[in-house]
C-alpha positions in Angstrom: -16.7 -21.1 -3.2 -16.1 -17.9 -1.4 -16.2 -19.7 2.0 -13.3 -22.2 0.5 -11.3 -19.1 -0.7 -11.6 -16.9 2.1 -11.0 -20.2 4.9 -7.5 -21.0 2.8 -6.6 -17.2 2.5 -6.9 -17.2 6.8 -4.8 -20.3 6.9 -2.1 -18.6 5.2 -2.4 -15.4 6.5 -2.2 -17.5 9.9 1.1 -18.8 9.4 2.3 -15.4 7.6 1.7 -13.7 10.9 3.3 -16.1 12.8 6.3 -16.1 11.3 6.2 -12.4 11.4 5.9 -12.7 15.5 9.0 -14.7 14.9 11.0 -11.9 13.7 12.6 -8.7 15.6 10.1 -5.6 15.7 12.8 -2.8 16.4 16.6 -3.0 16.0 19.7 -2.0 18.6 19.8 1.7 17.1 16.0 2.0 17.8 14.6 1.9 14.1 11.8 0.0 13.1 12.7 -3.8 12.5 12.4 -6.4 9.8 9.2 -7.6 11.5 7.2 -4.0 12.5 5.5 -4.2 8.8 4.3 -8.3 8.6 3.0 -8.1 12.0 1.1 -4.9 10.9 0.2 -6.7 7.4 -0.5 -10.1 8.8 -3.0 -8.9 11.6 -5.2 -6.6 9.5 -5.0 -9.3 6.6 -6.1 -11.5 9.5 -9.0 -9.5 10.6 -10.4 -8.4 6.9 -10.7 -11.9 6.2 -12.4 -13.1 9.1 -14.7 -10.2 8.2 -15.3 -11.5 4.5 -15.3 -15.2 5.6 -18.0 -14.1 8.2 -19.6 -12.4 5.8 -20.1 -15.5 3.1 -21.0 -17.8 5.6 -24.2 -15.5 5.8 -24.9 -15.0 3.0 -27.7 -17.9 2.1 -28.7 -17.5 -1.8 -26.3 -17.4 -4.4 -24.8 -14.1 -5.9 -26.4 -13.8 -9.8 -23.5 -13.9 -12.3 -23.2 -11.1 -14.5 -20.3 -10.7 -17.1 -17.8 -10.4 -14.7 -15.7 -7.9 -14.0 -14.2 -5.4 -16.9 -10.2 -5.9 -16.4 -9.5 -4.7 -19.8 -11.3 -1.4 -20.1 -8.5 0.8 -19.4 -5.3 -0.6 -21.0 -3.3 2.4 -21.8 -4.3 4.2 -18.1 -2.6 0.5 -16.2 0.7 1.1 -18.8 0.9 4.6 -17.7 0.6 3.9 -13.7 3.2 1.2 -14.3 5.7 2.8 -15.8 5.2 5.8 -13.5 5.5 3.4 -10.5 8.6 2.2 -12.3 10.1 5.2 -12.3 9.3 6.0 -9.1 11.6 3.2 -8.0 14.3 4.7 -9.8 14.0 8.1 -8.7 13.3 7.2 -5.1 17.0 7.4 -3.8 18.2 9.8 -6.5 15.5 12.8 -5.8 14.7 11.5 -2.4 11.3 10.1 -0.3 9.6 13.3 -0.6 10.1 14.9 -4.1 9.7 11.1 -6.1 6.7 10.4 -3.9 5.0 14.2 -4.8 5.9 13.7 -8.5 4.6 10.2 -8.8 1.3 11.1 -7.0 0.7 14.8 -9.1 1.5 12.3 -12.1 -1.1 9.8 -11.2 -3.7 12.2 -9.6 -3.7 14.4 -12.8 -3.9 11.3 -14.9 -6.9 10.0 -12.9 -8.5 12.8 -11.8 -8.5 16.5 -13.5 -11.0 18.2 -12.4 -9.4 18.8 -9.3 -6.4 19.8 -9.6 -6.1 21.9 -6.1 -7.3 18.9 -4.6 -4.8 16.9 -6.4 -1.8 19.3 -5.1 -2.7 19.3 -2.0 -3.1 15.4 -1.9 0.3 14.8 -3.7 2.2 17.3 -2.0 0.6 16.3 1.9 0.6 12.7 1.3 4.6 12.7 0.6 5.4 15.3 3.3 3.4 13.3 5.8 4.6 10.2 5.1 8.2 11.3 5.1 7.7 12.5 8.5 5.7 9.8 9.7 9.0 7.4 8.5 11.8 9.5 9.4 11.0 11.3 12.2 8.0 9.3 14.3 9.3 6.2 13.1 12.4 6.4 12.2 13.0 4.1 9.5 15.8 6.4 7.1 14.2 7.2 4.3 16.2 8.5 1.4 16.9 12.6 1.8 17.5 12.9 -2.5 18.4 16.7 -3.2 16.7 17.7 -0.3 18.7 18.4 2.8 18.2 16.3 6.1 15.5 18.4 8.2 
């Protein structure tokens, strides 16, 4: 059944990525285009299911069955990362790339994981700077500035 999952998956990622090809990588003004990120999306889909679908077509005797996986086990945990993501959204042009991204990560990290919290800082704090940079000035895609002046 994997095989059948993973050989439909490929034929849609297929025509994903073609369409993606289809579309304009950069703009006039430079800036990364409407197709940079399903080009990006549709080739590593692409390749991570080949692996998998490699990967069942080895495998000879079936996988035992246990209970399946646990979705519900951590109810309240999923309501608190989905309202934080939610507000993310909200806050992403008001406060800006950097200060929404560091807030929403400290928020989650702390949830998930406080034993660490230097480890957490650093994390929440590098992820959003780097990425900011990464977008706005390697890439330059215009991410939202907030209260924070250009730089």
């Amino acid at each position: 059944m994997n095989t059948v999952f993973f050989g439909i998956l490929l034929v849609v990622l297929a025509g994903y990525f073609q369409l993606a090809l289809g579309m304009e990588w950069r703009t006039a003004a430079g800036r990364i285009g409407p197709g940079f990120f399903p080009r990006f999306i549709g080739g590593i889909g692409i390749v991570l299911t080949l692996v998998a679908l490699v990967g069942s077509l080895r495998r000879v005797e079936p996988e035992p069955e246990v209970d399946g996986p646990d979705l519900g086990r951590h109810p309240r945990t999923m309501a608190i990362v989905v309202v934080a993501a939610a507000a993310l959204a909200a806050a992403f042009t008001v406060l800006g790339a950097v200060i929404a991204g560091a807030l929403f990560l400290l928020g989650c990290l702390w949830l998930l994981n406080r034993e660490h919290p230097v480890l957490n800082a650093v994390l929440g704090i590098g992820l959003s700077v780097g990425l900011y940079v990464l977008f706005q000035t390697l890439l330059n895609a215009g991410l939202p500035a907030g209260v924070l002046p250009r730089f």
